[in-house]
C-alpha positions in Angstrom: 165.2 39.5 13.1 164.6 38.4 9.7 162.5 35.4 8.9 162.3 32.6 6.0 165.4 31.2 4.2 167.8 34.5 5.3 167.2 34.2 9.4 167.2 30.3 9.4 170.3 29.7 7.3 172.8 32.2 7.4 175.0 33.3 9.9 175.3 36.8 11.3 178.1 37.5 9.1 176.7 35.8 6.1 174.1 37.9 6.6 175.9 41.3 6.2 177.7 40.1 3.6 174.8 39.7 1.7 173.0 43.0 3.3 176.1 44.6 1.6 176.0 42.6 -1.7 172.2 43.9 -1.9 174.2 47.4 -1.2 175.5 47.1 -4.8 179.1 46.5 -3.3 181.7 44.2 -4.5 183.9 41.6 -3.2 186.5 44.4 -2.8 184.0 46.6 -1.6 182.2 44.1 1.1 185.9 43.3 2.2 187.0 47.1 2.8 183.6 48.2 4.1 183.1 45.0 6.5 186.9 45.4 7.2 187.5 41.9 6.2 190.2 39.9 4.1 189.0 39.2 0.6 189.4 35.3 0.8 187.1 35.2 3.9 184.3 37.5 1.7 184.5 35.3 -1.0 184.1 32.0 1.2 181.0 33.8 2.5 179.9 35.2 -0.7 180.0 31.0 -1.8 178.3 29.6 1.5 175.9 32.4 0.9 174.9 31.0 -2.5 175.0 27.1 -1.2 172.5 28.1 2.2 170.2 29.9 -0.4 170.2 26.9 -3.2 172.4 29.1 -5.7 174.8 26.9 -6.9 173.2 26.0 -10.8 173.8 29.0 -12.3 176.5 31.8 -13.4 178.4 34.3 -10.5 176.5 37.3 -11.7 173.3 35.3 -11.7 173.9 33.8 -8.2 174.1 37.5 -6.5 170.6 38.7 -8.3 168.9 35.8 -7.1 170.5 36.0 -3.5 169.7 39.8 -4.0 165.8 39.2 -4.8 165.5 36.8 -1.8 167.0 39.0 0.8 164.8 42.1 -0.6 161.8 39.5 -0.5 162.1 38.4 3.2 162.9 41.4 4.4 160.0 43.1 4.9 158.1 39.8 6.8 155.1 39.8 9.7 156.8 41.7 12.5 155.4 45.9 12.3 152.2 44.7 11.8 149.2 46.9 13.0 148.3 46.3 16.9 144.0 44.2 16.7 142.5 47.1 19.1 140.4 45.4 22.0 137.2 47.4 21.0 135.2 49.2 18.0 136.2 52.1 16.5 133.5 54.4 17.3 133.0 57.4 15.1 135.9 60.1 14.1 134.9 59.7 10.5 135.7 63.4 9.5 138.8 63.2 11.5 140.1 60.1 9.3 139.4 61.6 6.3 140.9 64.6 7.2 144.2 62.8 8.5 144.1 60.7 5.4 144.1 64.0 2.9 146.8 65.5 5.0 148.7 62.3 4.8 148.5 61.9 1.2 149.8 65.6 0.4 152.6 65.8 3.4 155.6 63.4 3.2 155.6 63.3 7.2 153.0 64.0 9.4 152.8 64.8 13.3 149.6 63.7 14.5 150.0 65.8 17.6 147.9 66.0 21.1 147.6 65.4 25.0 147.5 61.5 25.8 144.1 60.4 25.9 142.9 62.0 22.5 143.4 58.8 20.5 146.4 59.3 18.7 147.4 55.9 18.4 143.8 54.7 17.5 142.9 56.9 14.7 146.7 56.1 13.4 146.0 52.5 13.6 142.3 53.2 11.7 144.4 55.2 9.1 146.7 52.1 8.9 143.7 49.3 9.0 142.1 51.1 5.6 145.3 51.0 3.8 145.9 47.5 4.4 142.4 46.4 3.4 143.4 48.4 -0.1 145.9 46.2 -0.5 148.7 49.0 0.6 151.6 48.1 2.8 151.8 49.4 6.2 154.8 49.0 9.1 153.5 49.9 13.0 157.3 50.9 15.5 155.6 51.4 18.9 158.5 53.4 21.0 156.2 53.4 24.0 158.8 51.7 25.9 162.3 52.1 23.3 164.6 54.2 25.0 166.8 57.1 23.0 169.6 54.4 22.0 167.0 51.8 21.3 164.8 53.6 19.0 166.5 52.3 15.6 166.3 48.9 16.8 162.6 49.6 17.3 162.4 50.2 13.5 164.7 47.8 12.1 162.2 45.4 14.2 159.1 46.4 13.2 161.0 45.9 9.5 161.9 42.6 10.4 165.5 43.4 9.6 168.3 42.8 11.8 171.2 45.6 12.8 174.0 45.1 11.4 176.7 45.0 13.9 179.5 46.9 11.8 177.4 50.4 12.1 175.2 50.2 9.0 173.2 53.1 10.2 170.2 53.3 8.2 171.1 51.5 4.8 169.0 48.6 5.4 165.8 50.4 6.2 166.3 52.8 3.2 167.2 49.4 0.9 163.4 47.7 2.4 161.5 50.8 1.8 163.2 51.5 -1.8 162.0 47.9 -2.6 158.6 48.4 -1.1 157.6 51.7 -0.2 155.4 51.6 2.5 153.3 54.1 4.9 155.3 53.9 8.6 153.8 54.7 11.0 155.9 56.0 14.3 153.8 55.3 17.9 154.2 57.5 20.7 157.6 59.8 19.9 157.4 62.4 22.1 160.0 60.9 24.7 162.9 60.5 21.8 161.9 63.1 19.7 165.5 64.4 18.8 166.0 60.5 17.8 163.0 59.9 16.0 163.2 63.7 14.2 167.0 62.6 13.0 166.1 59.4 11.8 162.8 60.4 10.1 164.9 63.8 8.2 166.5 60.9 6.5 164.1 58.4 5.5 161.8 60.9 4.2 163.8 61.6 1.2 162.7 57.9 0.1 160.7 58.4 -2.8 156.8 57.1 -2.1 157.5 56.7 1.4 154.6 58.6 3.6 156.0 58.8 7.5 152.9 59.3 10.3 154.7 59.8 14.0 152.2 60.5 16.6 153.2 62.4 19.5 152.2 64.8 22.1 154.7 67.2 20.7 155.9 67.8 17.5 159.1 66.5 15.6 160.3 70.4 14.8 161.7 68.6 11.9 162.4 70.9 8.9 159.6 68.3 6.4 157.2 68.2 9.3 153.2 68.8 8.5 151.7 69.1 11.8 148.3 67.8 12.7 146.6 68.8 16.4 144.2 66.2 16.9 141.2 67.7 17.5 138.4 66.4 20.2 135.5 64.3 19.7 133.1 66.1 18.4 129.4 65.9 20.5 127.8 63.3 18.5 130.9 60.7 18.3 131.3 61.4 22.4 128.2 60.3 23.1 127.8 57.4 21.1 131.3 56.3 22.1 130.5 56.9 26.1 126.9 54.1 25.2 129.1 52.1 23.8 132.1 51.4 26.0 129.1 51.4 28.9 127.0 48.8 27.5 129.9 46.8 26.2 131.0 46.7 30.2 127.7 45.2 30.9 125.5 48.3 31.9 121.8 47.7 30.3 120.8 50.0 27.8 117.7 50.9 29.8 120.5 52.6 32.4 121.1 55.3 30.1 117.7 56.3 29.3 118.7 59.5 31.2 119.6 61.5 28.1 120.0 64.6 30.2 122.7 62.6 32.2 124.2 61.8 29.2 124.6 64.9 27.7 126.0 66.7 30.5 128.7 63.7 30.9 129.2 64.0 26.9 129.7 67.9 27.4 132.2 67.7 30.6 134.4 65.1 29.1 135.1 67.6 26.1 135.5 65.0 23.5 138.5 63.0 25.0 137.7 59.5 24.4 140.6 58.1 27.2 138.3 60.1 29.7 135.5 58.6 28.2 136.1 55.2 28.5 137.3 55.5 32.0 134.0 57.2 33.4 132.4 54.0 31.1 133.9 52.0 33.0 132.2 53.2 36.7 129.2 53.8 34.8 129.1 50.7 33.7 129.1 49.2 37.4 127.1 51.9 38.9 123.7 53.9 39.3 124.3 56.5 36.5 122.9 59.0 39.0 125.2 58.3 41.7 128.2 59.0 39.3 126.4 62.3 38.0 126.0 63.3 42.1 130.5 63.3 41.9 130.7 64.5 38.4 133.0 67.3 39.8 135.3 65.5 42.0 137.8 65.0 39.2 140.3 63.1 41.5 137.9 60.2 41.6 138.7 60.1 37.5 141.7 60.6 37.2 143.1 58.1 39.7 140.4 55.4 38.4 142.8 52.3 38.0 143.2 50.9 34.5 144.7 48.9 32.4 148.1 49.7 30.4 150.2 52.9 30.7 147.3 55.1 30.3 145.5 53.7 33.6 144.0 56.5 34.7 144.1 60.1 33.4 146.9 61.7 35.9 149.3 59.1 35.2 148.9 60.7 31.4 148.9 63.7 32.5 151.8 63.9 35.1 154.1 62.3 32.4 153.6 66.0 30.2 153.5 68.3 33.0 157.3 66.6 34.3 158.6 67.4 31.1 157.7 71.0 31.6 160.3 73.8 33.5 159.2 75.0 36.6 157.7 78.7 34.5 155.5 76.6 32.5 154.7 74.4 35.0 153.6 77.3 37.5 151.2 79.2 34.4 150.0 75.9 33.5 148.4 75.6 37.0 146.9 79.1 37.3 145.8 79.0 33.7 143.4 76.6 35.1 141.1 79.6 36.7 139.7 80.1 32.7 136.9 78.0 32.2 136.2 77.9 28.3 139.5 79.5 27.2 141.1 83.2 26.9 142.9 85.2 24.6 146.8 86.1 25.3 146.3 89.4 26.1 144.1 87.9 29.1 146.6 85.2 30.2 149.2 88.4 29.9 147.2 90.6 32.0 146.2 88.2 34.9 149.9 85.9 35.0 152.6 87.9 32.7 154.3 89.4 35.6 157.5 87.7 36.6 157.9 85.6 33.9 161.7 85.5 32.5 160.9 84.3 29.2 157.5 86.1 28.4 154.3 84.3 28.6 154.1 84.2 24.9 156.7 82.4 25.1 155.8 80.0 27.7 152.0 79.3 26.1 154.0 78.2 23.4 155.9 75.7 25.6 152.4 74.6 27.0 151.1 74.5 23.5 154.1 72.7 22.0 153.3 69.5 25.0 149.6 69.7 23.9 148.7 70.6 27.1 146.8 73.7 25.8 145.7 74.5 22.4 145.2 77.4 21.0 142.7 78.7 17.6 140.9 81.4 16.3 143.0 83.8 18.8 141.9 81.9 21.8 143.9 79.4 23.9 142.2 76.6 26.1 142.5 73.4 28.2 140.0 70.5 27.3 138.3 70.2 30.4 139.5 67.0 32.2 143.0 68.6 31.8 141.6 71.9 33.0 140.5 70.3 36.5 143.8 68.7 36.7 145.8 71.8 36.5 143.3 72.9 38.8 144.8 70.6 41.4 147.8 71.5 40.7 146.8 75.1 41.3 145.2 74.1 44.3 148.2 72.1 45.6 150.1 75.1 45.6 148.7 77.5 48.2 148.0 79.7 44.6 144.6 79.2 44.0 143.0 82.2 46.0 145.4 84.6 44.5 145.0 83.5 40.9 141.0 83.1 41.2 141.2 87.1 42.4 143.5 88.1 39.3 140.4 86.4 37.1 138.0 88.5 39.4 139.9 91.6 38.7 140.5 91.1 35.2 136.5 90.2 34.5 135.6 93.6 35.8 137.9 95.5 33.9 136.5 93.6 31.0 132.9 94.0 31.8 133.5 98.0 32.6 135.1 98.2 28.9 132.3 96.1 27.4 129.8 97.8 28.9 129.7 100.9 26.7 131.4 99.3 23.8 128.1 96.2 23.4 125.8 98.9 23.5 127.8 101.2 20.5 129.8 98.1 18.9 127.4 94.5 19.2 128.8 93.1 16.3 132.4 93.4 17.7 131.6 93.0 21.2 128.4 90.4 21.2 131.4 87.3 20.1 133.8 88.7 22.7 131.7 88.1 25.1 130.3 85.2 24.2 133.8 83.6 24.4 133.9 85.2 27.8 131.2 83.6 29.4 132.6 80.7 31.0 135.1 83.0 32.3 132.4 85.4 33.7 130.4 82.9 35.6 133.7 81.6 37.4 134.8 84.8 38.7 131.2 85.6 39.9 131.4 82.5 41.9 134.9 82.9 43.0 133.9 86.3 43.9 130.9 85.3 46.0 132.4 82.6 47.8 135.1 84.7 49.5 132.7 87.4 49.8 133.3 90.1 47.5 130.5 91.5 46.6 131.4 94.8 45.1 133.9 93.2 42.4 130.5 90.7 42.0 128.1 93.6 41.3 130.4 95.7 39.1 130.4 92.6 36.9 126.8 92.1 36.6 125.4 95.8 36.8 127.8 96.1 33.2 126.6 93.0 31.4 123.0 93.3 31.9 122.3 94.6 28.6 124.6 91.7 26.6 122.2 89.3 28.7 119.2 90.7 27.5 120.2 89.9 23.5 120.4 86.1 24.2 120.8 84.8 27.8 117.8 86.6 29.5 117.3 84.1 32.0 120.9 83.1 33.2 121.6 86.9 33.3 118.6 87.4 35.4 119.5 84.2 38.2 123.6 86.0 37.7 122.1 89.4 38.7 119.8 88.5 41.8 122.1 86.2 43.0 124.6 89.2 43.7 121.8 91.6 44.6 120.5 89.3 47.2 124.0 89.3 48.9 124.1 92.8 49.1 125.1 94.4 52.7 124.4 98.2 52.2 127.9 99.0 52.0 128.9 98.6 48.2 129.0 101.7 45.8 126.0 103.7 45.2 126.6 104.0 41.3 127.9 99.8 41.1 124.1 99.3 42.7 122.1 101.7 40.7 123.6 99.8 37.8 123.1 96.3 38.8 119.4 97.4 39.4 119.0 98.3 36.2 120.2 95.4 34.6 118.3 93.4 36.9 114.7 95.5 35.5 115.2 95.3 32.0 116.3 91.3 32.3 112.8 91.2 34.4 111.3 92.9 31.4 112.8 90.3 29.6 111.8 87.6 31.6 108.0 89.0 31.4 107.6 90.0 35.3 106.2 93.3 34.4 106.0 94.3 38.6 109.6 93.5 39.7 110.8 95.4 36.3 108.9 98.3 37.0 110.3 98.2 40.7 113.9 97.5 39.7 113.8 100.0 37.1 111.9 102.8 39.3 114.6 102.4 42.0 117.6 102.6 39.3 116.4 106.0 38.4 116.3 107.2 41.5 119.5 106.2 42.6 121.1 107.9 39.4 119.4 110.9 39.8 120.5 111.6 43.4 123.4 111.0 41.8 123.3 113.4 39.0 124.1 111.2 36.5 122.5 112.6 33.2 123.6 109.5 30.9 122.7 106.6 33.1 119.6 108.3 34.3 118.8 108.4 30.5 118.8 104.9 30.1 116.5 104.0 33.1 113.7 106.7 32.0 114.1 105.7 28.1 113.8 101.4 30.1 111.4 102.4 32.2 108.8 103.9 29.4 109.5 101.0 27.4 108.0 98.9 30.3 105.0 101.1 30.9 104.4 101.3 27.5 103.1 104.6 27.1 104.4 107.1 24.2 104.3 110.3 26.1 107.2 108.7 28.8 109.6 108.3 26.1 109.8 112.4 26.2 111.9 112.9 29.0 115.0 110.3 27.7 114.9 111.8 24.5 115.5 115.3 25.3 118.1 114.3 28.3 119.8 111.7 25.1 120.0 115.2 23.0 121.3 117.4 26.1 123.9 114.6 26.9 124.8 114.1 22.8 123.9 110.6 23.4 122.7 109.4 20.0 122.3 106.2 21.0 119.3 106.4 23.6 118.1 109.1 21.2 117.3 107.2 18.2 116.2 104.2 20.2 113.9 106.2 22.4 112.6 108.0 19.3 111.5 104.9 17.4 110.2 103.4 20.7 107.8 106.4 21.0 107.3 106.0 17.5 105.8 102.1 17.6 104.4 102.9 20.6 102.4 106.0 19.3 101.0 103.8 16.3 100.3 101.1 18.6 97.9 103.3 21.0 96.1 104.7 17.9 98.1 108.7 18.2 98.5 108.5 14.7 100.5 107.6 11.7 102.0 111.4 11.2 103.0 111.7 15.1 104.6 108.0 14.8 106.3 108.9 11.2 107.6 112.3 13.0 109.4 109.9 15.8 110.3 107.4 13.5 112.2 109.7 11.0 114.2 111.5 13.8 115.2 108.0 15.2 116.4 106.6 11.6 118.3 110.4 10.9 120.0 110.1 14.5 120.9 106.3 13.8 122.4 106.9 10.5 124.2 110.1 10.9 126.0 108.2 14.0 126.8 105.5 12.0 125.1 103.5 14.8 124.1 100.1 13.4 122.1 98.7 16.2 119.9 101.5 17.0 119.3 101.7 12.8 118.5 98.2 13.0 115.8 98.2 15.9 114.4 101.8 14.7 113.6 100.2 10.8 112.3 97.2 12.5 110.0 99.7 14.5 109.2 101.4 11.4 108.3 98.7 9.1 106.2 97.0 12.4 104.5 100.3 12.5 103.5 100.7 8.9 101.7 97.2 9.1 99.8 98.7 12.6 99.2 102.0 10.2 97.7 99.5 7.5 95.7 97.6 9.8 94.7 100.6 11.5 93.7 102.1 7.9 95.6 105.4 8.6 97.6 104.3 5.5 98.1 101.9 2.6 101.5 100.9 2.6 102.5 98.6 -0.5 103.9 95.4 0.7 107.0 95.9 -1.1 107.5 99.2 0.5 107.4 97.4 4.0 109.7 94.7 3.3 112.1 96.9 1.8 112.7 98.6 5.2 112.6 95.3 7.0 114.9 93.6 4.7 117.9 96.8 5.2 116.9 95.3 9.4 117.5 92.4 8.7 120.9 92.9 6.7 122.3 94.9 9.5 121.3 92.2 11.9 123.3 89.4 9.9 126.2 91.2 10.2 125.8 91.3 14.3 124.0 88.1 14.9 121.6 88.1 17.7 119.1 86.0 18.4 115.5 88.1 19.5 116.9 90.8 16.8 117.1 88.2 14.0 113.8 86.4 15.3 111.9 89.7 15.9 112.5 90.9 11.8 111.9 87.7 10.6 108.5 87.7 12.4 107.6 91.3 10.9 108.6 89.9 7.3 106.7 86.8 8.3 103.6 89.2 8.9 103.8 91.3 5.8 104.1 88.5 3.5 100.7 87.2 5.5 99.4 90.1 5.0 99.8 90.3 1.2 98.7 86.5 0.7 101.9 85.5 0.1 101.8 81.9 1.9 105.0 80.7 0.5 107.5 83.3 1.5 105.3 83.2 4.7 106.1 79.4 5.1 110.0 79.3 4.0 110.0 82.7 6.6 108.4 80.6 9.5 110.6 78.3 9.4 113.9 79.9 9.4 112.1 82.4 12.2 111.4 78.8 14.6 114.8 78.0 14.3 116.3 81.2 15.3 113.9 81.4 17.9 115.3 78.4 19.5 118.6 80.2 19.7 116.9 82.4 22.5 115.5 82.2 25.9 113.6 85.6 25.9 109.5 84.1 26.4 108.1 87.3 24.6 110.4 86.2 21.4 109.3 82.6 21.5 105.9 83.6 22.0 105.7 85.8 18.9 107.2 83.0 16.9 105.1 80.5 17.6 102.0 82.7 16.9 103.4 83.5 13.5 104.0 79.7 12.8 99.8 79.1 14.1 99.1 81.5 12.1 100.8 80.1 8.6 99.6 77.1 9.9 96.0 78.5 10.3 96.3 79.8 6.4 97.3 76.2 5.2 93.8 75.1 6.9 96.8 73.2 9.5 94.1 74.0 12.0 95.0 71.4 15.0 98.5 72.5 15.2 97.9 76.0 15.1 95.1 76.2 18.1 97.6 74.5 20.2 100.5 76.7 19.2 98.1 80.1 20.0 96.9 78.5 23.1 100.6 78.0 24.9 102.0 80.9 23.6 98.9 83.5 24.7 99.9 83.8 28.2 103.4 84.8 27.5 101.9 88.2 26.7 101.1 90.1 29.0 101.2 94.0 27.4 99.1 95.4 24.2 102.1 94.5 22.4 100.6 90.7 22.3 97.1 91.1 20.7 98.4 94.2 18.3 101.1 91.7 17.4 98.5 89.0 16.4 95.6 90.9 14.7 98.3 92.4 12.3 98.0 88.4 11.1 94.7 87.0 12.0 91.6 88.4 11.5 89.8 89.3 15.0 86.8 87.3 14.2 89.0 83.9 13.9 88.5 81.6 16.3 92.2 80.9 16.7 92.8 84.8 18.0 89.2 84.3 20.3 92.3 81.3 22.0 94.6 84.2 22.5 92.3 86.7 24.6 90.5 83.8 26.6 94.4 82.7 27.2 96.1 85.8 28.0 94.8 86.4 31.7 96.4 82.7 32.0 99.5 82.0 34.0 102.9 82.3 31.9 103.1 78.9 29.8 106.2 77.3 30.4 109.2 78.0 27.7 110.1 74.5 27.6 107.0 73.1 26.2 106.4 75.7 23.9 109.3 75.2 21.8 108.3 71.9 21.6 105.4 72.7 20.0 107.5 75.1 17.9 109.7 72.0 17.4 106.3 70.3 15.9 105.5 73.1 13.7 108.4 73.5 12.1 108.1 69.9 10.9 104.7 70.7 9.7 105.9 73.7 7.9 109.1 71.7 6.5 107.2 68.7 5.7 104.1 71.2 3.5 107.2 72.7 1.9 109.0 70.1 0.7 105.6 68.8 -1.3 
């Protein structure tokens, strides 16, 4: 209703008289319009002027002044912003970007499942404009029903409906007079209503519409804006804050770890947030962390408000769903971390009427899954809730076996094409992983080992680039639930993942083992190609030149270029490094690069120039030859190009370390420095201990030139007894001179046990500041 002068003196129909009057109409026009006699317009035309204080001044003048008070007190205090009960906590970037798209878009869909703070980050969007001075109007439809939904507006407008079917004039008339930003709360239950009404209102010149909603208008002016999640750093600050503001102590959360891992499950959305607050706020943060996975415990957490607890949001989307969507919705829940359409078609597109293109567009559409950069996924409260769902319906054992089946097909097609294509594949299955560790445990816990071990036995080598030791706990997990009755070419596979991961992981006997078995397995099996790899593996882990011979003639026999060039420049660093000569190594290393390049194979190009600029440094050192420095890094920087283009971490870290070397070498302590660091931060990317070994020693030694002395002999002493082959001390006296004291702390420390990974990066961690800190003065 409207306030002031208007609400408390006129009647109802001396109000729509004068609504009209501030139409433009006439007498004539009020009376045919309001379907009225013309003497009873004109009597409330004149009460009009009396109630309003009118009465000293000429007709004309009368309805301009009635005009300017009715436009004045229309627009009073009611569709004010709602005072939030708490601090806005973080979401700056997502402000500013809602406030840019806002600015450009004459309506705006801020679109997204309940929970993701839709109506907050609206009301912050709202809060800045009025503190510029900016008018704002707030129409909450929570609880407006479709025929009450313009009511809700003409409310929140402080203008009252005019009983004779006005439709919209009134609001257009308001927001002509003062244009305004409106913003529309919670749509998505009237959105033919609220798409109808804002199709009109948007031709309004200056008037900027904001509806949030968990789906969008589909109106023909519509910019639509998915509300993304909180992004790590906001999560966690808001889950300390809604805790301590329920009365937890500070000193409860110490437990970073804790946090973190509560930050990471809640996947940024702050309604699940401040619910689990609220128990940690009242309980031993441990305790909560012991029944982080019983979701149910979340979601039916009593609250207060219509978003009380996460399944009442969540139940009020999946109800507006058919029963297609509805059913893929639940099974979609056996992805953990996402998965592309052709996955979703290939484990649930059977029996689907409409298509499940169609229906993911459905679940998209309700913001129940979202979908970017080719990929669709749940946020991971909703995930575990669809999961119940799933589970509910007697469906879950068959849809966790589709996932099972579908990760082998992917890792038996992956197999071949990581080790050909990294820089396609390495992403793909990166995205993948999530995915892979759930149908490895599905697998396991029913008991089916074989689909299990043809998983692992085919991502072994996609481990070994960047997750050395979670491959290696994946692979002898299966292996140790091995009965004797799986396939013979599944477990000679698996075992030869499982050596070169041990490789990796620096246990030199259970890789020799591993290894020794897999070849024996594929050659009772007469498998050329595989038995290739476990030969060219296993010399690689003896580390003697003269066992590279055998892979690289059965690579030529079996036109495998691939194992050919790697084996090649293997025995090629490898015969510099055990002293058989630059010409022997050179002979290697130019057959490797030829292969590589005539193949058009990127990876083995990349690993045989890294061997080949590593070897010219041994050659120099050695004083076989004199290599220019310029000459070296030329090779090593065509490495490192090829690497960019197919990130991975130990490659990356490994030819930054060799550049890192030359430019030591050749005195030049800057490039050095500016090298070291960019090689400790890549390093950190990895958990292979030879890697982070290397890098640290590279960093000592920078450090060591810079007369950093303290630093350095720490850094040398943790990271000695990583090594455990030649490859260590060759590696370090191509950078420090045998008689320094800091390489005398390698060779008392390399008969130590393994240091543990964890404290060496910190040390990394401190050189790295060291480093920053020297080059920044």
């Amino acid at each position: 209703m409207v306030g002031g002068l208007v609400a408390a003196n006129l009647s109802a129909r001396e109000f729509e008289v004068l609504a009209a009057m501030a139409d433009g109409l006439t007498n004539d026009g009020i009376a045919s319009h309001l379907s009225l006699g013309r003497k009873t317009v004109e009597a409330a035309v004149g009460s009009v002027f009396v109630k309003l204080g009118l009465r000293e001044t000429t007709f004309e003048n009368r309805r301009v002044m009635a005009v300017k008070i009715f436009l004045a007190e229309s627009s009073p205090s009611s569709g004010m912003l709602p005072s939030p009960p708490s601090a806005f906590v973080g979401r700056t970037e997502e402000l500013a970007q809602l406030e840019d798209v806002v600015r450009k878009h004459r309506v705006v869909t801020v679109a997204g499942p309940g929970g993701m703070g839709k109506t907050r980050l609206a009301i912050e969007l709202g809060r800045c404009r009025v503190e510029r001075g900016l008018p704002v109007r707030f129409v909450d439809l929570a609880a407006a029903g479709d025929t009450a939904v313009l009511e809700a507006i003409f409310d929140a407008f402080g203008l009252l409906m005019l009983r004779s079917g006005g439709g919209l004039r009134p609001l257009e008339r308001a927001l002509r007079a003062k244009p305004s930003l409106v913003i529309i709360d919670n749509a998505e239950h009237v959105l033919d209503r609220v798409a109808a009404i804002v199709s009109t209102l948007s031709t309004i010149p200056k008037i900027e519409l904001l509806v949030t909603s968990r789906e969008p208008l589909n109106s023909e002016n519509e910019f639509v804006w998915r509300i993304p999640s909180m992004n790590r750093s906001d999560s966690r600050r808001l889950l300390i804050d809604r805790t301590t503001t329920g009365g937890a102590p500070s000193a409860s959360l110490d437990d970073s770890d804790v946090i973190d891992l509560w930050t990471d499950w809640l996947d940024g959305m702050p309604l699940a947030i401040e619910l689990i607050a609220r128990r940690l706020a009242s309980l031993p943060i441990q305790h909560v962390t012991a029944g982080r996975h019983e979701l149910p415990n979340l979601l039916q957490r009593p609250g207060p408000g219509r978003h009380a607890n996460l399944r009442s949001v969540f139940n009020a989307s999946v109800e507006s769903l058919d029963d297609e969507a509805r059913t893929l919705f639940a099974r979609l829940s056996v992805f953990v971390g996402g998965f592309t359409l052709d996955a979703a078609h290939e484990c649930f597109g059977d029996n689907l009427t409409d298509g499940i293109d169609l229906v993911l567009e459905r679940l998209v559409s309700a913001s129940l899954v979202s979908f970017g950069l080719a990929r669709y996924r749940m946020l991971e409260p909703i995930r575990q809730y669809a999961n119940e769902l799933l589970v509910r319906s007697d469906q879950q054992g068959a849809a966790e076996d589709r996932l099972v089946k579908w990760c082998v097909r992917f890792a038996q097609h992956s197999y071949r094409g990581f080790a050909l294509d990294p820089v396609r594949w390495r992403p793909m299955l990166t995205a993948e992983s999530g995915n892979i560790d759930a149908a490895l445990a599905s697998a396991l816990a029913v008991g089916n080992v074989g689909d299990a071990l043809r998983i692992v036995g085919r991502l072994w080598n996609f481990w070994t680039t960047e997750h050395a030791a979670k491959g290696w706990d994946r692979v002898n997990q299966v292996l140790e639930s091995l009965d004797g009755t799986e396939d013979v070419p599944d477990r000679a596979l698996a075992l030869l993942g499982a050596g070169w991961l041990a490789h990796h992981m620096r246990n030199a006997e259970a890789a020799r083992t591993l290894l020794g078995q897999s070849a024996d397995l594929f050659e009772g099996l007469d498998d050329d190609e595989s038995l290739t790899i476990a030969l060219h593996l296993l010399a690689q882990e003896h580390d003697e030149p003269e066992r590279f011979d055998r892979p690289i003639e059965l690579a030529h026999m079996t036109s495998n270029a691939f194992i050919e060039s790697w084996a090649c420049a293997m025995k090629g660093e490898w015969s510099m490094r055990h002293r058989r000569g630059w010409q022997v190594a050179l002979a290697c290393l130019d057959r490797a690069e030829q292969t590589s390049r005539r193949a058009r194979l990127d990876a083995p190009l990349a690993g045989t120039l890294r061997a080949k600029a590593h070897s010219m440094l041994t050659a120099n050192w050695l004083g076989e030859t004199s290599h220019a420095w310029q000459e070296i890094d030329n090779v090593a920087a065509e490495c490192e190009q090829i690497v960019r283009r197919a990130p991975g971490a130990w490659q990356l870290a490994d030819i930054l370390s060799v550049r890192c070397r030359n430019d030591l070498a050749d005195g030049r302590l800057e490039s050095a420095r500016a090298r070291t660091v960019l090689l400790l931060e890549h390093t950190q990317l990895t958990d292979d201990p030879s890697v982070l070994s290397e890098a640290v020693l590279i960093a000592a030694t920078a450090l060591a030139a810079m007369n950093d002395t303290e630093v350095a002999r720490k850094l040398v002493a943790n990271a000695g007894p990583v090594f455990y082959d030649l490859a260590g001390p060759f590696s370090i006296a191509l950078t420090l001179d045998p008689r320094n004291e800091l390489y005398a702390d390698v060779s008392r420390h390399l008969a130590e046990p393994r240091a543990d990974v964890t404290d060496l990066l910190d040390l990394a961690d401190q050189a790295a500041a060291h480093l920053h800190t020297r080059t920044c003065e």
